[in-house]
N, C-alpha and C positions, 0 to 999 in steps of 0.2 A: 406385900411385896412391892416394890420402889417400881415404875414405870420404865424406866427407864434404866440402860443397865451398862455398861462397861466390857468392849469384846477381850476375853480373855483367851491366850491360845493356849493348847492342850497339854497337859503337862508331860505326854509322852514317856508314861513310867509304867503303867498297868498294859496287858494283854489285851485290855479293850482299847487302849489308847490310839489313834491316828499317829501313820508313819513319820519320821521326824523333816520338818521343814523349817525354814527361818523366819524368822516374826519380825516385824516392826514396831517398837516398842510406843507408841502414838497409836491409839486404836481410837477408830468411830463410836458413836452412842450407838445401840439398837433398840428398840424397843419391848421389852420382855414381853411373849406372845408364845404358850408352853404348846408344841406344834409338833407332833410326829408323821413324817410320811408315809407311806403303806409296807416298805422295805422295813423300814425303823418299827413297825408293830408285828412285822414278822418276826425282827430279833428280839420281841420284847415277849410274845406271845411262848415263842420257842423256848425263849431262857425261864419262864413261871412255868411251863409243864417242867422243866428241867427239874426244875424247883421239889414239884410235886411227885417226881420221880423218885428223886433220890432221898427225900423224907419219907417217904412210904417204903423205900429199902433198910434204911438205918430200921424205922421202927419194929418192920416185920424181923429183920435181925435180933435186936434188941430187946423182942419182947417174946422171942419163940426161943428157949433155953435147947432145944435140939438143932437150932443152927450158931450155939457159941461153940464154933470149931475155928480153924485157924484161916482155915479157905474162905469160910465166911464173915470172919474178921478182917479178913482185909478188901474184901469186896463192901464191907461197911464204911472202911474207912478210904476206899475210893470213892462210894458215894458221899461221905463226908465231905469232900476235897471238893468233888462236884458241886453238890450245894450250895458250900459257899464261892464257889466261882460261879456258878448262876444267881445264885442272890446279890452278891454285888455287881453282874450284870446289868439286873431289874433296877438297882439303885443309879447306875450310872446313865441307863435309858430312862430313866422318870428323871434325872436332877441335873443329866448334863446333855445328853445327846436331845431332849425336847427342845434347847435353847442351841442349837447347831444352825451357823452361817452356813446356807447349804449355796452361797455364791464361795463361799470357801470357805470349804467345808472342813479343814485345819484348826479352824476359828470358833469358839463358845461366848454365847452369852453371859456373863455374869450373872445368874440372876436368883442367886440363892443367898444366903447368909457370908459371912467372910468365914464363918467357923465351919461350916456344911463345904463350902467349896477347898480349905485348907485340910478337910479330912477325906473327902474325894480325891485327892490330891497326892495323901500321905496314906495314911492307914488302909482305905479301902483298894489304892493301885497298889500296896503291898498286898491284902489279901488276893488280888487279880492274880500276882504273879505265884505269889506262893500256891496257893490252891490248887492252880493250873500244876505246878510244877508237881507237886506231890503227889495228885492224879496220876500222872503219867510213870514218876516213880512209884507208887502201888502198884500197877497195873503190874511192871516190868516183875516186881515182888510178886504177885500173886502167879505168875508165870513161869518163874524158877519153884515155888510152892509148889503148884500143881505136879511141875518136871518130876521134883522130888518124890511128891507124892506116888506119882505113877512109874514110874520108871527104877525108883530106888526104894522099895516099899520096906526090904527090912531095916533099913537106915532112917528113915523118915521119923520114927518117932525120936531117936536120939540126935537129929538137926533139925528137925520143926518142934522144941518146944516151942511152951507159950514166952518164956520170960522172952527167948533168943528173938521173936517174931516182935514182940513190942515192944524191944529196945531199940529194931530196927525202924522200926516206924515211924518212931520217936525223933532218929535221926532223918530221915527222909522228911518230918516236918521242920526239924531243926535246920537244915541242909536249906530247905524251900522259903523259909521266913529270911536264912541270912541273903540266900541271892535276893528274894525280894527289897528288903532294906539295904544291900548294897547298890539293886540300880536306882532306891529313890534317893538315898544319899550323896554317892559317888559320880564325881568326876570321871571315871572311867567308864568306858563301852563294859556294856557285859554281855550284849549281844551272844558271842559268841557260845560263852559257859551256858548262857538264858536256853539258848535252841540243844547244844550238845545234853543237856540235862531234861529237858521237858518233850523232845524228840527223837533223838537221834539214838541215844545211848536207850530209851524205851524202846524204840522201833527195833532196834540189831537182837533186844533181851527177848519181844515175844516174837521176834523169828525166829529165831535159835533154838530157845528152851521150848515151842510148841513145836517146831519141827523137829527137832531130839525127840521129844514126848510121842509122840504119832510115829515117828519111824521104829521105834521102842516096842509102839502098841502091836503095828504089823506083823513084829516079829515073836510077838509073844502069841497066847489063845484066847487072847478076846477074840471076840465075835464082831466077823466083820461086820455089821451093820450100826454098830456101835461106833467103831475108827472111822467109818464113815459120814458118819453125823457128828463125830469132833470134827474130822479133818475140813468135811466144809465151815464149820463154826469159825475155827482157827482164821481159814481164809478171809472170814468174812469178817473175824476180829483185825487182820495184821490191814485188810484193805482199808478198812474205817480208818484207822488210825496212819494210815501213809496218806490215802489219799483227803483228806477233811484239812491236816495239818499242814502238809506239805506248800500248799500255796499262802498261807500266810509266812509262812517261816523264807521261802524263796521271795514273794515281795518284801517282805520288813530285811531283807537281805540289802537288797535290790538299793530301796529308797533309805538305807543306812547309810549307805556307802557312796549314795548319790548318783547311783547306775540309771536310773526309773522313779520317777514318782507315781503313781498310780494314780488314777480319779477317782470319784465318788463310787460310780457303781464298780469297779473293779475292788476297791479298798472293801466295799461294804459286803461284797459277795464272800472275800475272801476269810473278811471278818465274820459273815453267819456260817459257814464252812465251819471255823474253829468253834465257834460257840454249840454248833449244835453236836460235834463229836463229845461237848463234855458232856451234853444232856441226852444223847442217846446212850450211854453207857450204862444206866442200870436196865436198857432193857438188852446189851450184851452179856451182863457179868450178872443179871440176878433176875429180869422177868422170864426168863429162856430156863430157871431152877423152876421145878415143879415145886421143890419144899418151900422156897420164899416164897410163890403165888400160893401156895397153901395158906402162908403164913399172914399173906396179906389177906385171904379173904376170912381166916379168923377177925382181923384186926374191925373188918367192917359188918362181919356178922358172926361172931362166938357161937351164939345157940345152935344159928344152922349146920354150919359147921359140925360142929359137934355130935346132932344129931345124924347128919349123911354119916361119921365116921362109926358111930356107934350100929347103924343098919349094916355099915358093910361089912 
């Protein structure tokens, strides 16, 4: 690696990216010195358990055949979405945020290859945004699922098959790639579509369709202590995802439109807020299933497993 390096500003295209400001195209040398502060190993720490989260959900899905159902299909494939939006977190905190002007903090070091920094740039700020985005559309999916499921039981099987659910899906990743390669392409703001599809239009889907679902339940003869233990899950699912999300989307608002720029520690709390709703999600949507925690602890121990199941 060359010593010395060229300050490059941020491409302002990925979810991880710094809010948009103006550059001067004449930048100083720095001298490349791979350097995280104790905030920046927070978000780095947070994004590899993230990591390790949601590859332990896919697998226990994946490899336990009594949870390929539909509800569990798509809490796989919100841990999907997760993953690699924390994996290309980990990539962008080891290859871009170590070499961060933190006099301003707008500003990167150059200090990787021209082909490594032109795909930071292009492919992996597309995986940022798409991933992120298709998360949050599953999520809103798995929520109208559930509704159905519980609230419309004898219709469920003939509107949740399987083909209907993963051609949905399908589109919901189609949907998330094209916004992504529209804002690293385009001339145009996508701001708005960005936040209406990755927030707003998720947020109104599992208030709605879990509050449908719960008032449903009241009404029927479940047992209360059961409506009770969704109803708080519910709350505790719509709060994550209001409050985590809500302050980046209101600063990247802000400093779009040139209301507010933000500083370092403001941008960067805002920015571990978003990152850590996507790596808390499999312990909302799949460690809180006894049958995936079963599934995982086959994954790490078969025999034992096996044996406790077979004494009881």
């Amino acid at each position: 690696m060359e010593l010395n390096a060229t300050l490059m500003p941020d491409s302002q295209r990925g979810n991880f990216s710094l809010f948009n400001q103006t550059y001067t195209t004449e930048a100083p040398t720095q001298t490349c010195t791979w350097h995280l502060p104790p905030f920046e190993w927070l978000k780095l720490i947070t994004l590899f358990i993230g990591v390790f989260g949601n590859v332990l959900t896919v697998a226990a899905i994946a490899t336990d055949k009594k949870l390929h159902t539909i509800t569990f299909a798509i809490i796989c494939a919100i841990a999907v979405a997760d993953c690699l939006y924390c994996a290309a977190g980990v990539l962008w905190s080891t290859l871009m945020f170590a070499y961060l002007d933190f006099s301003n903090y707008r500003t990167y070091a150059k200090c990787i290859s021209d082909f490594m920094y032109d795909l930071m740039n292009t492919e992996v700020s597309v995986v940022f945004s798409a991933s992120y985005i298709a998360s949050a559309l599953s999520i809103s999916l798995l929520s109208v699922v559930r509704f159905i499921i519980i609230s419309l039981p004898l219709k469920a099987n003939s509107l949740l098959r399987k083909r209907y659910i993963v051609v949905i899906l399908v589109l919901i990743w189609l949907v998330s790639f094209g916004v992504g390669i529209f804002k690293i392409h385009s001339r145009y703001d996508s701001s708005l579509v960005d936040i209406f599809l990755s927030y707003l239009l998720p947020l109104l889907t599992i208030t709605i369709f879990h509050g449908i679902k719960i008032f449903a339940l009241k009404r029927s003869e479940f047992q209360k202590t059961n409506v009770k233990r969704m109803e708080r899950l519910v709350v505790v699912i719509v709060l994550f995802f209001l409050i985590f999300n809500m302050p980046w989307q209101i600063f990247r608002l802000l400093a779009q439109y040139k209301v507010y720029t933000p500083g370092y520690l403001v941008q960067s709390t805002v920015g571990y807020l978003l990152q850590f709703n996507n790596c808390v999600n499999p312990l909302l949507y799949a460690f809180l299933s006894r049958r995936i925690r079963q599934s995982i602890c086959v994954l790490f121990c078969p025999c034992r497993y096996q044996h406790t199941v077979a004494q009881s």
